[in-house]
Backbone as XML, in Angstrom:
<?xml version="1.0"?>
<chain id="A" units="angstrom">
  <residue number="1" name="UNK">
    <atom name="N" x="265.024" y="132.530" z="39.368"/>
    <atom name="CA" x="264.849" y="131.732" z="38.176"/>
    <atom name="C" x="263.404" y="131.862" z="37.717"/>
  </residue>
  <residue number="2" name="UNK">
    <atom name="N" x="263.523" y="131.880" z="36.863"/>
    <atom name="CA" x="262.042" y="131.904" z="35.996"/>
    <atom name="C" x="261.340" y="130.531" z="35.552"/>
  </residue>
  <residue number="3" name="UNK">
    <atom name="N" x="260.005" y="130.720" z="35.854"/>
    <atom name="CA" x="259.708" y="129.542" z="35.436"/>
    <atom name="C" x="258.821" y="129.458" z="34.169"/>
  </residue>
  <residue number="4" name="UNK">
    <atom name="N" x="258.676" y="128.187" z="32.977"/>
    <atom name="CA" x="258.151" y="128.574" z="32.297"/>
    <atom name="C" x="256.568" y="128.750" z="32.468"/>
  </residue>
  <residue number="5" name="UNK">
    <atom name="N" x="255.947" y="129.173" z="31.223"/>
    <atom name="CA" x="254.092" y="128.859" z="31.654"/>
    <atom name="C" x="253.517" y="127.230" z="31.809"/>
  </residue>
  <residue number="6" name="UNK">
    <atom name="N" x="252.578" y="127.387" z="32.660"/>
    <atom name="CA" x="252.298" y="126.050" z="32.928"/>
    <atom name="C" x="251.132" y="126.221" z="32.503"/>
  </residue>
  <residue number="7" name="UNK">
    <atom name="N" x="250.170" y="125.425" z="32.408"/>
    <atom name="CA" x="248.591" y="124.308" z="31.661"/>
    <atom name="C" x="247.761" y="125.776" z="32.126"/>
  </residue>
  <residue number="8" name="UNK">
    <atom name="N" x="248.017" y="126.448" z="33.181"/>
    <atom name="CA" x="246.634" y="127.518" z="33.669"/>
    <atom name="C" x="247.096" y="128.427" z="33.469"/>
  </residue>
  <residue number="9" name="UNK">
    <atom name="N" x="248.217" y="129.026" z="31.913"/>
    <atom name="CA" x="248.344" y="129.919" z="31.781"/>
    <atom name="C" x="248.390" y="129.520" z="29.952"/>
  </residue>
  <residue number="10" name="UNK">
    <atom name="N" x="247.550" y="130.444" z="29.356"/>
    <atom name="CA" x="247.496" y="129.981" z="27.849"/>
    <atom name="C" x="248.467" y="130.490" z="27.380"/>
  </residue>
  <residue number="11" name="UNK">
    <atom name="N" x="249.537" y="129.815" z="26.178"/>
    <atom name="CA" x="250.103" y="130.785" z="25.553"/>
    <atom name="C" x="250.001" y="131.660" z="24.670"/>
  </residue>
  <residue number="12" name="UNK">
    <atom name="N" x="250.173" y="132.826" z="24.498"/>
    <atom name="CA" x="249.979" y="133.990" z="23.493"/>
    <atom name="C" x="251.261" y="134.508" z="22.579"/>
  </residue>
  <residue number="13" name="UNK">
    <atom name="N" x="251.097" y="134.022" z="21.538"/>
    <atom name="CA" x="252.403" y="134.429" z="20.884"/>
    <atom name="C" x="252.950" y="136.351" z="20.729"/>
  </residue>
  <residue number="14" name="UNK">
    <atom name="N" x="251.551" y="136.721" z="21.285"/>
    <atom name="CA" x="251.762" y="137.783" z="20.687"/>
    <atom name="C" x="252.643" y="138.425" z="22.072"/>
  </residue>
  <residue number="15" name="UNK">
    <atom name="N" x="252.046" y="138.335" z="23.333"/>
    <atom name="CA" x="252.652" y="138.328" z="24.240"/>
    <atom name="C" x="253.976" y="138.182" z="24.307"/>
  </residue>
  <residue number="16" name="UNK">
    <atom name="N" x="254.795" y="137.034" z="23.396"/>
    <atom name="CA" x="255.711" y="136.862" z="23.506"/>
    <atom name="C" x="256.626" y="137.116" z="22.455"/>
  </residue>
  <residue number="17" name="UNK">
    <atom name="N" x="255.861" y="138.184" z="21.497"/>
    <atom name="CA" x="256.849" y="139.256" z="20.700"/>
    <atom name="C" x="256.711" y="140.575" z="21.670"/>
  </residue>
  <residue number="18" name="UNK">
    <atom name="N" x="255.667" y="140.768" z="22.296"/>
    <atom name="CA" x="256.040" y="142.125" z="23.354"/>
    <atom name="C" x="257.311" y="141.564" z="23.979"/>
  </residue>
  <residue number="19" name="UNK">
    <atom name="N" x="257.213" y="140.521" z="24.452"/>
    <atom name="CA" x="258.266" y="140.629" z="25.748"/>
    <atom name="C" x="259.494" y="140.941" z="25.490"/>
  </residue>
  <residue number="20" name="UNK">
    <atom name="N" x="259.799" y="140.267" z="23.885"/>
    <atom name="CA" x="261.104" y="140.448" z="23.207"/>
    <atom name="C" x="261.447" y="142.030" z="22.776"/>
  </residue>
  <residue number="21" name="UNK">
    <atom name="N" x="260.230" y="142.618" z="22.177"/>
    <atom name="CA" x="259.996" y="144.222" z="21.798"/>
    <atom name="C" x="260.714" y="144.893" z="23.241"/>
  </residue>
  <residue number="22" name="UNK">
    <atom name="N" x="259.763" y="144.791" z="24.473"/>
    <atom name="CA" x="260.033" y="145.510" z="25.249"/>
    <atom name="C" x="261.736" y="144.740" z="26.353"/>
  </residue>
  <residue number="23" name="UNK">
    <atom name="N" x="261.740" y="144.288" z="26.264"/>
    <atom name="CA" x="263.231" y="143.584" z="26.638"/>
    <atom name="C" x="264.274" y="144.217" z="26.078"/>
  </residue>
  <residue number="24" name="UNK">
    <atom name="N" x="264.200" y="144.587" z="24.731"/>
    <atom name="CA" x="264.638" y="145.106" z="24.071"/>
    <atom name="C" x="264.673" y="146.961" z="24.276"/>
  </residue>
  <residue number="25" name="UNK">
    <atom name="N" x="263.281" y="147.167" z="23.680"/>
    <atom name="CA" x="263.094" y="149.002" z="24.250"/>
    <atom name="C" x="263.381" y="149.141" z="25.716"/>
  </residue>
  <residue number="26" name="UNK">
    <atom name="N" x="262.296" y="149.078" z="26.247"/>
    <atom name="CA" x="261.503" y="148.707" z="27.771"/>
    <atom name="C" x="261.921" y="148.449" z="28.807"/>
  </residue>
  <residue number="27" name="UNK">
    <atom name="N" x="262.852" y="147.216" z="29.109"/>
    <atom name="CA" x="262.849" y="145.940" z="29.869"/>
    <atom name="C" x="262.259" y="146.696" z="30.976"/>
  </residue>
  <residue number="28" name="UNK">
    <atom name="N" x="262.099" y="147.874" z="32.080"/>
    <atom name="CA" x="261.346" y="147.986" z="32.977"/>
    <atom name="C" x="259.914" y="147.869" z="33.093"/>
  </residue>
  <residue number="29" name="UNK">
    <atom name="N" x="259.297" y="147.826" z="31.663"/>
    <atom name="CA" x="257.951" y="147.417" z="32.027"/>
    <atom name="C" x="257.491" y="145.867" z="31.399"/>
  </residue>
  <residue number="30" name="UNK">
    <atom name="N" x="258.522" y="144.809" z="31.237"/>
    <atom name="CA" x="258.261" y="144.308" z="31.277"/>
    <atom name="C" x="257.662" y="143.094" z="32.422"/>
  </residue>
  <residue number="31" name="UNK">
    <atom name="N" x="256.641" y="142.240" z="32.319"/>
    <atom name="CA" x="256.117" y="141.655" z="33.374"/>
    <atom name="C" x="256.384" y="140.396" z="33.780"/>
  </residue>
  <residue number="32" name="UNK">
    <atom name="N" x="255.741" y="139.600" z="34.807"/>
    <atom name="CA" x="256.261" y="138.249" z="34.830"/>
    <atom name="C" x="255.569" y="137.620" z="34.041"/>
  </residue>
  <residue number="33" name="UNK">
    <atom name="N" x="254.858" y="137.832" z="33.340"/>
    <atom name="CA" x="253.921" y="136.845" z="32.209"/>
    <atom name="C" x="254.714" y="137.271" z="31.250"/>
  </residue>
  <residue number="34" name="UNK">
    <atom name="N" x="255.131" y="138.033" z="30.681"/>
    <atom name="CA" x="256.032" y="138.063" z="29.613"/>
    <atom name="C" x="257.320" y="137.575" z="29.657"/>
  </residue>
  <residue number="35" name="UNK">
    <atom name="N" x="257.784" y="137.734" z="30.890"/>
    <atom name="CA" x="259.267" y="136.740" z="31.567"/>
    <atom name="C" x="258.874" y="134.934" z="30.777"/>
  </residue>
  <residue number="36" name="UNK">
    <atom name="N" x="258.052" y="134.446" z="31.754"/>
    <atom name="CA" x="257.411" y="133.368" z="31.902"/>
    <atom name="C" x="257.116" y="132.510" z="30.286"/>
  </residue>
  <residue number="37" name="UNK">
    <atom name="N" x="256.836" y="133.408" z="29.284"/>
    <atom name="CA" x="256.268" y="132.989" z="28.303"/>
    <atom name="C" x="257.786" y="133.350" z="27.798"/>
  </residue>
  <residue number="38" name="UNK">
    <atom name="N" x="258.716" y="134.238" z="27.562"/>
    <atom name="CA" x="260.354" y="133.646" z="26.802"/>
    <atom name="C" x="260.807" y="132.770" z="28.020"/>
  </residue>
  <residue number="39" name="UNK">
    <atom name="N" x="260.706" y="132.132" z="28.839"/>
    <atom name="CA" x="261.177" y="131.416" z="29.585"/>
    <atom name="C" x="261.312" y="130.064" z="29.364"/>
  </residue>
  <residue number="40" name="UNK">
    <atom name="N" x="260.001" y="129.655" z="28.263"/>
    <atom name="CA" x="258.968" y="128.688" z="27.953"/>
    <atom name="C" x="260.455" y="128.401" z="26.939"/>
  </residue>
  <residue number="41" name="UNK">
    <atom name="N" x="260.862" y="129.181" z="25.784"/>
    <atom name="CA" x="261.614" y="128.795" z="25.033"/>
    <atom name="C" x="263.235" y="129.200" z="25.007"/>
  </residue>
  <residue number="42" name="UNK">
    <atom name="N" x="263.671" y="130.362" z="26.131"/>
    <atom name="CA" x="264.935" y="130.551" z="25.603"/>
    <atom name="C" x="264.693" y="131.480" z="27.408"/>
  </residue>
  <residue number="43" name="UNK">
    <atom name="N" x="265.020" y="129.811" z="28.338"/>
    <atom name="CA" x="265.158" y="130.270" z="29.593"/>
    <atom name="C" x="266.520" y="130.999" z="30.287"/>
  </residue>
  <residue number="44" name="UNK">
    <atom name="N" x="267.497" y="131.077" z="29.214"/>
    <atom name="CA" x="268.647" y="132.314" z="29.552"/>
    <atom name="C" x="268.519" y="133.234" z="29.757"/>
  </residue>
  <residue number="45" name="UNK">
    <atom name="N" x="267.699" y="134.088" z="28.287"/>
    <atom name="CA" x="267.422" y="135.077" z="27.350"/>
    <atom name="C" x="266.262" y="135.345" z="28.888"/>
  </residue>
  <residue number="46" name="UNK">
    <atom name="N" x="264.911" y="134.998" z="29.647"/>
    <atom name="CA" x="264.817" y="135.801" z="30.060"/>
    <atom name="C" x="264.502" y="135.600" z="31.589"/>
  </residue>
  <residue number="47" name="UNK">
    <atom name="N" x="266.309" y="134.764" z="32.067"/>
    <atom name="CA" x="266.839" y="135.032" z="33.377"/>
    <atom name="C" x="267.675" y="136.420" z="33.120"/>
  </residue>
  <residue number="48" name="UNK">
    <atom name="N" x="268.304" y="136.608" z="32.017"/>
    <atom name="CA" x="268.792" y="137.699" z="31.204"/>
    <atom name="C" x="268.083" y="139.252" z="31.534"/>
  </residue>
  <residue number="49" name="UNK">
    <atom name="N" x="266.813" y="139.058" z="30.891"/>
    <atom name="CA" x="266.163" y="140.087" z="31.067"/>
    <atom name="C" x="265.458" y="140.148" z="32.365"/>
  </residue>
  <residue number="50" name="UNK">
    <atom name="N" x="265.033" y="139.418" z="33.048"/>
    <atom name="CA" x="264.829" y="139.595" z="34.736"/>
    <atom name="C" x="266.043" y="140.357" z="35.102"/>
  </residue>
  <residue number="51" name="UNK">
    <atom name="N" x="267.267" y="140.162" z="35.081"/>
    <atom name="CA" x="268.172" y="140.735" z="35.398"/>
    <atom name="C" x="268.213" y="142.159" z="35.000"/>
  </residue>
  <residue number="52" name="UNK">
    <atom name="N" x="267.869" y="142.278" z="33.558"/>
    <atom name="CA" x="267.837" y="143.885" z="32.839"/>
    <atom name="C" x="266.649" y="144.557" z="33.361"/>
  </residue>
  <residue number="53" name="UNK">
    <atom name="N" x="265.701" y="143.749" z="33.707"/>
    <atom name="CA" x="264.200" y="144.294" z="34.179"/>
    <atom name="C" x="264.709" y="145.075" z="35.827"/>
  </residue>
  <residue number="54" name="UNK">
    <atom name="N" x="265.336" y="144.401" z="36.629"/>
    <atom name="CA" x="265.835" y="144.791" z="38.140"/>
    <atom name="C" x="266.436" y="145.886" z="37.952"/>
  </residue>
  <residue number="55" name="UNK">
    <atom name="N" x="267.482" y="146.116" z="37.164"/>
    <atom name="CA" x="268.559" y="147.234" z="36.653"/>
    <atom name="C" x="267.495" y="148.758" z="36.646"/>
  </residue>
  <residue number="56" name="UNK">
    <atom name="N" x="266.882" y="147.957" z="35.409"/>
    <atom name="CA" x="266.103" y="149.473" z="34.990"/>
    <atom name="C" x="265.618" y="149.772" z="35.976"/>
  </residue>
  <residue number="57" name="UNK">
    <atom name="N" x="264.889" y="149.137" z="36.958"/>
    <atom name="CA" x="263.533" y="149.422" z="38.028"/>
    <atom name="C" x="264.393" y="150.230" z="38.916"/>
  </residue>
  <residue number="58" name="UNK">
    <atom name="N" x="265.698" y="150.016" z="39.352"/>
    <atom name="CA" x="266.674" y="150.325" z="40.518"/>
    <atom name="C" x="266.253" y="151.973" z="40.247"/>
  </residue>
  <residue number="59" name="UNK">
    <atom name="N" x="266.461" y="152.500" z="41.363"/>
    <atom name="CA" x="266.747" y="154.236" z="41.119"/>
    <atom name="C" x="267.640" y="154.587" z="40.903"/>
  </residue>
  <residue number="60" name="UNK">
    <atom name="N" x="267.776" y="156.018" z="40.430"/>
    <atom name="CA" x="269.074" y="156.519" z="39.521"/>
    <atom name="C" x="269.592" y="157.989" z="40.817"/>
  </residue>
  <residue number="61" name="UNK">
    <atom name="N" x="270.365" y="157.622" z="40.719"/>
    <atom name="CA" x="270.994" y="158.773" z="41.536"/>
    <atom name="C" x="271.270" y="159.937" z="40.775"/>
  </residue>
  <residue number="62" name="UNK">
    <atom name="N" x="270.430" y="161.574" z="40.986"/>
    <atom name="CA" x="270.537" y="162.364" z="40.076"/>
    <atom name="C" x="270.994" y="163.206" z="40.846"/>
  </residue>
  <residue number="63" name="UNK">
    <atom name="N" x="272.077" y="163.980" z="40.078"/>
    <atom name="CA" x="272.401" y="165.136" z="40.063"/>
    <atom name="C" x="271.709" y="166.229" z="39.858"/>
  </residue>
  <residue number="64" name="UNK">
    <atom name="N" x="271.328" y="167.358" z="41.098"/>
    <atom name="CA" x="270.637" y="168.082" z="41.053"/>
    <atom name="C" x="271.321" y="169.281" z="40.770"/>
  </residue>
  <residue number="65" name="UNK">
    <atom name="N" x="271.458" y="170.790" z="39.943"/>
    <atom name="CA" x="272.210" y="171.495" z="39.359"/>
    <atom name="C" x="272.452" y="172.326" z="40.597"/>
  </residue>
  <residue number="66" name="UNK">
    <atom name="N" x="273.694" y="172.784" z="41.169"/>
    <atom name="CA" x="273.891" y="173.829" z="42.016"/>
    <atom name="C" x="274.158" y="172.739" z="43.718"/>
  </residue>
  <residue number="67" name="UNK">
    <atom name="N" x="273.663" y="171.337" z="43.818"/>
    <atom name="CA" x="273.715" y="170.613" z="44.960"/>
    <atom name="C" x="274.865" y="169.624" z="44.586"/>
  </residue>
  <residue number="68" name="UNK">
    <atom name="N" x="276.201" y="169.580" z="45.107"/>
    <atom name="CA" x="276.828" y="168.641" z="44.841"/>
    <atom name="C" x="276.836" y="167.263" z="45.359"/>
  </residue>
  <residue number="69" name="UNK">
    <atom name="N" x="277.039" y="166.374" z="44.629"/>
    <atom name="CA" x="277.515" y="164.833" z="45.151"/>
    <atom name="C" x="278.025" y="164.686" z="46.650"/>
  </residue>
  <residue number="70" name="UNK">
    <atom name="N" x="277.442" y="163.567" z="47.131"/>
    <atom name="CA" x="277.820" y="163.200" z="48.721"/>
    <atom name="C" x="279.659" y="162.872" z="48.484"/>
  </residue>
  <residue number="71" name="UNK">
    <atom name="N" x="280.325" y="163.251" z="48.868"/>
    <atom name="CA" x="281.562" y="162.762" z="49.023"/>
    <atom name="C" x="281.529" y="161.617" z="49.981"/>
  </residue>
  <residue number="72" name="UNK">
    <atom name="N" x="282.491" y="160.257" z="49.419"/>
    <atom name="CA" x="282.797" y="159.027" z="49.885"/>
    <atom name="C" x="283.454" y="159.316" z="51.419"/>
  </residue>
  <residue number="73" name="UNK">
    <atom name="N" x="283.244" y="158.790" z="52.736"/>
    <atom name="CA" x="283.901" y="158.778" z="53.755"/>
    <atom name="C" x="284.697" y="158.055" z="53.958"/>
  </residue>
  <residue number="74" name="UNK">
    <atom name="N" x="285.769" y="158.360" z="54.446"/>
    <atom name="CA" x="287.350" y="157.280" z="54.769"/>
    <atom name="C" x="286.887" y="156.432" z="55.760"/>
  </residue>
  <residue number="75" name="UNK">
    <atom name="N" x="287.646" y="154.877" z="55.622"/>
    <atom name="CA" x="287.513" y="154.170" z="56.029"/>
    <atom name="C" x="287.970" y="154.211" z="57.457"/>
  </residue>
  <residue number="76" name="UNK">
    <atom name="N" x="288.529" y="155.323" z="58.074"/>
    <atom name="CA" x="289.187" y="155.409" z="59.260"/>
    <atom name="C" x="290.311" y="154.408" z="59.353"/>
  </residue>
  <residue number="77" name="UNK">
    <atom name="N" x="290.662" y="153.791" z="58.770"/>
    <atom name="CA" x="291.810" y="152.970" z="58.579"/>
    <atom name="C" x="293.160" y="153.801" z="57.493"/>
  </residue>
  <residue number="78" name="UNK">
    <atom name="N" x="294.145" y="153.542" z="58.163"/>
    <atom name="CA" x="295.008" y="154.389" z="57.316"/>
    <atom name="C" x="296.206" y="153.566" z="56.949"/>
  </residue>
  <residue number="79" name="UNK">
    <atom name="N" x="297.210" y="154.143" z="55.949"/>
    <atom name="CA" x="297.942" y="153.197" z="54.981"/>
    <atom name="C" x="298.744" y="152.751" z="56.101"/>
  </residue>
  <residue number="80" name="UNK">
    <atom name="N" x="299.126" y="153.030" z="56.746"/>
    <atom name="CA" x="300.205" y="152.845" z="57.541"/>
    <atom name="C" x="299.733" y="151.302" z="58.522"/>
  </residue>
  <residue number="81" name="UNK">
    <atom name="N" x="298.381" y="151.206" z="58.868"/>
    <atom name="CA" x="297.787" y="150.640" z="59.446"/>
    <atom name="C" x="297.309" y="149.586" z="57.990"/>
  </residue>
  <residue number="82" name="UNK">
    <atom name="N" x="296.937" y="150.020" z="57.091"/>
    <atom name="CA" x="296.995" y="148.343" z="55.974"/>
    <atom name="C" x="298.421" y="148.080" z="55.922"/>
  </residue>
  <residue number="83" name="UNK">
    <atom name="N" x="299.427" y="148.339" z="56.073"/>
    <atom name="CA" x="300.771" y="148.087" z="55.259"/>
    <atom name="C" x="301.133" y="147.095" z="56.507"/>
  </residue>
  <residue number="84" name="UNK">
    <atom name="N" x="300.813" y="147.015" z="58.046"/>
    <atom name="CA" x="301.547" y="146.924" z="58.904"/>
    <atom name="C" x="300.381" y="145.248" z="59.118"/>
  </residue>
  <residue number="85" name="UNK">
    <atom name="N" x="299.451" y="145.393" z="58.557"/>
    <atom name="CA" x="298.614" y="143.893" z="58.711"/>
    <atom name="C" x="298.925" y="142.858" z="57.487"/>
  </residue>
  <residue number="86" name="UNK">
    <atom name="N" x="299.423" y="143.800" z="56.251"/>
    <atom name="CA" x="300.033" y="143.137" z="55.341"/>
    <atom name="C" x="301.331" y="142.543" z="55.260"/>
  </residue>
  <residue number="87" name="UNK">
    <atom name="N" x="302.023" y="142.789" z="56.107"/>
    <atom name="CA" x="302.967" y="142.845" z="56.394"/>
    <atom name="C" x="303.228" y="141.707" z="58.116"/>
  </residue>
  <residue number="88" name="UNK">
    <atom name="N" x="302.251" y="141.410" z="58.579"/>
    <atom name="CA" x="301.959" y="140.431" z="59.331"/>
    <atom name="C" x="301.051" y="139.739" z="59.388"/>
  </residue>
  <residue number="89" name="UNK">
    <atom name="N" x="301.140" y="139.433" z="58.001"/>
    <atom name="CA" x="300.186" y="138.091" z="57.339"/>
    <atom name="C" x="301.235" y="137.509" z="56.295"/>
  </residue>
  <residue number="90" name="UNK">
    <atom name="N" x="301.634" y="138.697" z="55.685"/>
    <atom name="CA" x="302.380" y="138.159" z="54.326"/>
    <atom name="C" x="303.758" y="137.094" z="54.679"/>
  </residue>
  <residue number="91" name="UNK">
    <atom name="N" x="304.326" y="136.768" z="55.739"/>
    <atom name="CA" x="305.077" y="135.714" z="55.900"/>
    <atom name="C" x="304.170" y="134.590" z="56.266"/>
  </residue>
  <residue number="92" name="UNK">
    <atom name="N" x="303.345" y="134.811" z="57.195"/>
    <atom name="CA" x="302.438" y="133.567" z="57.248"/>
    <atom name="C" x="301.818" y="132.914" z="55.916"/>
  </residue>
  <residue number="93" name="UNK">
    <atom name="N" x="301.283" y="133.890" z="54.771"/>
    <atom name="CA" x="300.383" y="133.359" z="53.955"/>
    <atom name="C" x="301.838" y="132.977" z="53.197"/>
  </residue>
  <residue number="94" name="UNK">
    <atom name="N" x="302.622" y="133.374" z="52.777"/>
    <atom name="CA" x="304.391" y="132.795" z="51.912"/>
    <atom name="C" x="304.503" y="131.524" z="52.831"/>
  </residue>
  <residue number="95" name="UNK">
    <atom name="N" x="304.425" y="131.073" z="53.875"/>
    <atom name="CA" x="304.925" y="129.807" z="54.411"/>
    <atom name="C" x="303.421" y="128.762" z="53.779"/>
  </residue>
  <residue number="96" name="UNK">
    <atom name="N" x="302.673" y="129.069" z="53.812"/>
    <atom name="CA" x="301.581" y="128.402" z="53.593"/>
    <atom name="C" x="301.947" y="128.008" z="52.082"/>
  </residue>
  <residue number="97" name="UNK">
    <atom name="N" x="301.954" y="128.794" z="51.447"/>
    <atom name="CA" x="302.445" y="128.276" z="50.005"/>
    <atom name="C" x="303.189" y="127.824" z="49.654"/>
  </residue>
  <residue number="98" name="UNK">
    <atom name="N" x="304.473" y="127.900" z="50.323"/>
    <atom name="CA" x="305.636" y="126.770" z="49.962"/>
    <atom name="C" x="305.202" y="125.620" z="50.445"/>
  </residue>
  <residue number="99" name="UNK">
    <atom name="N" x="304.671" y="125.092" z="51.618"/>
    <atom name="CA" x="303.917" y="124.168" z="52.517"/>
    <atom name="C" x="303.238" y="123.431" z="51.470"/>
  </residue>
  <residue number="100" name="UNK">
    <atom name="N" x="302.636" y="123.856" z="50.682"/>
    <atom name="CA" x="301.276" y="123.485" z="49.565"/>
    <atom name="C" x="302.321" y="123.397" z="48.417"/>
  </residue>
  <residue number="101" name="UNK">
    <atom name="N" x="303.074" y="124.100" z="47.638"/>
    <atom name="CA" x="303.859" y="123.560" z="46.773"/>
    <atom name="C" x="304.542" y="122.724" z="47.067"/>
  </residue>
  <residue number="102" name="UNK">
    <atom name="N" x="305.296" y="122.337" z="48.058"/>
    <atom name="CA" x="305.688" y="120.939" z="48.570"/>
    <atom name="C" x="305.505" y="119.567" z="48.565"/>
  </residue>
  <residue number="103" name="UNK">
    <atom name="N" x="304.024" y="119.465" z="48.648"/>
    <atom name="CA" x="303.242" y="118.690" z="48.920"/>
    <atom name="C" x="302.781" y="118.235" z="47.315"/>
  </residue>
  <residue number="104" name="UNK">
    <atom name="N" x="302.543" y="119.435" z="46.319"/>
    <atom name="CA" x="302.263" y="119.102" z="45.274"/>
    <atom name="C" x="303.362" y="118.605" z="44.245"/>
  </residue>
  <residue number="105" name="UNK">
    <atom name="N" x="304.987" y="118.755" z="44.779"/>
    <atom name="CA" x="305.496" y="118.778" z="44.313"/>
    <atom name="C" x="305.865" y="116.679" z="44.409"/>
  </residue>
  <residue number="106" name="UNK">
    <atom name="N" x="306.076" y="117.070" z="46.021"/>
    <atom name="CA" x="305.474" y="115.827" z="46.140"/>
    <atom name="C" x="304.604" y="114.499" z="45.122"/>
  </residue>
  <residue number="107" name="UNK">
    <atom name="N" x="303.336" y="114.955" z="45.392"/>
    <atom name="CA" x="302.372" y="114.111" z="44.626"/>
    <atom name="C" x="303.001" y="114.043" z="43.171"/>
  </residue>
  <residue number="108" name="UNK">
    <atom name="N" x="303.047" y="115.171" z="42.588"/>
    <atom name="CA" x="304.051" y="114.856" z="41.248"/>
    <atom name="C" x="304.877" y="113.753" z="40.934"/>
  </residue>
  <residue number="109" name="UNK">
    <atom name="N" x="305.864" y="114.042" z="41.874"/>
    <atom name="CA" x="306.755" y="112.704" z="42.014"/>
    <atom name="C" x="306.026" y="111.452" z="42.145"/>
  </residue>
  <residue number="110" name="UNK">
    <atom name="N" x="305.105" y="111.460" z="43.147"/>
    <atom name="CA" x="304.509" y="110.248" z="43.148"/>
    <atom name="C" x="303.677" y="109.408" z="41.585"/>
  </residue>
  <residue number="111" name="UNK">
    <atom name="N" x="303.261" y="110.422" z="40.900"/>
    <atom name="CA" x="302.654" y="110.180" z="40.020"/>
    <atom name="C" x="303.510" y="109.661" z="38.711"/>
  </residue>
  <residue number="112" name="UNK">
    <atom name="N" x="304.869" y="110.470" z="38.754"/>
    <atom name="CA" x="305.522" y="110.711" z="37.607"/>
    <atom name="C" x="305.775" y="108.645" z="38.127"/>
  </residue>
  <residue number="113" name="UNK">
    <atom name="N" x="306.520" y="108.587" z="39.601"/>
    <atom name="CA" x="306.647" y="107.053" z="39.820"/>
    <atom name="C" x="305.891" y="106.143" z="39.332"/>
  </residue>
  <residue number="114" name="UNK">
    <atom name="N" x="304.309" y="106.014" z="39.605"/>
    <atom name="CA" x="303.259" y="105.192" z="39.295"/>
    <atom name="C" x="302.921" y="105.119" z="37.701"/>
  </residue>
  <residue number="115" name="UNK">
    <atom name="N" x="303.029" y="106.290" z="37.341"/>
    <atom name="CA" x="303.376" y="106.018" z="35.609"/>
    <atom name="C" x="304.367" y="104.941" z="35.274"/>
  </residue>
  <residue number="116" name="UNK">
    <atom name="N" x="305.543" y="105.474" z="35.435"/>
    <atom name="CA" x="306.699" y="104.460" z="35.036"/>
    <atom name="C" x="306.543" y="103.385" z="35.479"/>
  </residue>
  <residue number="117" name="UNK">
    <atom name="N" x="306.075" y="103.011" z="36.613"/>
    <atom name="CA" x="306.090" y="101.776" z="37.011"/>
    <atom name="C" x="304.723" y="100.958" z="36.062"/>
  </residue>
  <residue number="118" name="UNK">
    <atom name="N" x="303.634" y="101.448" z="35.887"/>
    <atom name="CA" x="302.525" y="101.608" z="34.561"/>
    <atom name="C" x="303.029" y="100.989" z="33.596"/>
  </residue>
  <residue number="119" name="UNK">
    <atom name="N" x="303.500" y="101.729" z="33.108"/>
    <atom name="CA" x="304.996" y="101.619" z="31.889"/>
    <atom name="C" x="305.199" y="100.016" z="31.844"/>
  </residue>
  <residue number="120" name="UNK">
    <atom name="N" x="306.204" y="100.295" z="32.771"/>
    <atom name="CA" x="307.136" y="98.676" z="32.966"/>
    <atom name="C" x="305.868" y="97.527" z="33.155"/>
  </residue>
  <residue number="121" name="UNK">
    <atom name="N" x="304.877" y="98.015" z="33.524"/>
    <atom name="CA" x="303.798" y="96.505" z="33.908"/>
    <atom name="C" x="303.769" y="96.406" z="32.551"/>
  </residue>
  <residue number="122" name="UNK">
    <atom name="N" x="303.290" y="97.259" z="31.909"/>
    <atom name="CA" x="302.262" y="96.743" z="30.585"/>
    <atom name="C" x="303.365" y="96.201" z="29.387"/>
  </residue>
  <residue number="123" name="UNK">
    <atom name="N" x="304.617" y="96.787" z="29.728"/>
    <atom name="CA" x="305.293" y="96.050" z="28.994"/>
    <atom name="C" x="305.982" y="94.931" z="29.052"/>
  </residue>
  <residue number="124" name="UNK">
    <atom name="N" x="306.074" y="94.692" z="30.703"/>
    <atom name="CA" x="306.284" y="93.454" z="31.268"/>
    <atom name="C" x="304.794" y="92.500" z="30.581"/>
  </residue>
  <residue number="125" name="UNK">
    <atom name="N" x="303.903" y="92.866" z="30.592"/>
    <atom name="CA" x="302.941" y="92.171" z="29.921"/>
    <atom name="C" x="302.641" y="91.567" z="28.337"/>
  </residue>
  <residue number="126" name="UNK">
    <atom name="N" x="303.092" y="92.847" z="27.706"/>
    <atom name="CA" x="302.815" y="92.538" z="26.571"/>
    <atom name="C" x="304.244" y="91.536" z="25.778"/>
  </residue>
  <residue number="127" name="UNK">
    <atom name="N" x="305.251" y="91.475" z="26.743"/>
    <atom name="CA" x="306.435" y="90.308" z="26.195"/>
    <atom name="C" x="306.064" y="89.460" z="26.547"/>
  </residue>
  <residue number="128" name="UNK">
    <atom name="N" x="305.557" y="88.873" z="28.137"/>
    <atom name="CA" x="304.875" y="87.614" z="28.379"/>
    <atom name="C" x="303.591" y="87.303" z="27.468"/>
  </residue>
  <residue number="129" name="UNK">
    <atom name="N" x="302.920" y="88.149" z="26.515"/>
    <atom name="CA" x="301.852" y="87.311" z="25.492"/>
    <atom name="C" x="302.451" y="86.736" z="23.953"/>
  </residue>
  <residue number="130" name="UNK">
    <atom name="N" x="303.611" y="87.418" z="24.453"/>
    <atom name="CA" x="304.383" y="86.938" z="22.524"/>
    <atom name="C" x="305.378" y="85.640" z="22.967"/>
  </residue>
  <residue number="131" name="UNK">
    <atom name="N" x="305.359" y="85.299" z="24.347"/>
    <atom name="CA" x="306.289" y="83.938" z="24.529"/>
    <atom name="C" x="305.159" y="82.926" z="24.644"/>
  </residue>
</chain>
């Protein structure tokens, strides 16, 4: 999170059309005094660009002409071996959910009860004020 400028940092407006300029062109060279000073007024805008500032800074993975790309390594886990853990979970996690729809189905009822009964008070009430 960014914080805005405080009393021992003056503000500079001009500073704080760079920050927007380069946020915009730039965002990697932008600084924390330029963070700090859009922070002051539009502390989204530059948690925003802290974020775009990290991006740019990150390194870029280049393709060098004639050297190909690292190929991804297998997980040593194979389908046969996900299908067979999915497959001994997936009745457990199905009982769990009927278990939980039950229960909600439950409370429903309970609620739909406490209404009606709601109901009947207030109108049990409002005939006892007209006698």
């Amino acid at each position: 999170m960014i914080l805005p400028i405080d009393d021992n940092e003056p503000f500079d407006l001009n500073l704080l059309h760079e920050a927007v300029r380069l946020g915009r062109d730039h965002p990697e060279q932008l600084t924390d005094s330029h963070l700090r000073h859009l922070a002051t007024y539009s502390p989204g805008d530059a948690q925003r660009l802290l974020e775009k500032r990290a991006e740019a800074q990150r390194p870029r993975l280049v393709r060098m002409p004639g050297i190909p790309l690292p190929q991804p390594q297998p997980s040593g886990i194979s389908k046969a071996a996900v299908e067979a853990i999915i497959t001994g979970i997936g009745p457990v996690i199905k009982s769990r959910f009927e278990e939980r729809d039950k229960r909600i189905a439950a409370l429903e009822r309970q609620v739909k009860t406490l209404t009606d009964e709601l109901v009947a008070l207030q109108a049990h009430y409002a005939l006892s004020e007209t006698d």
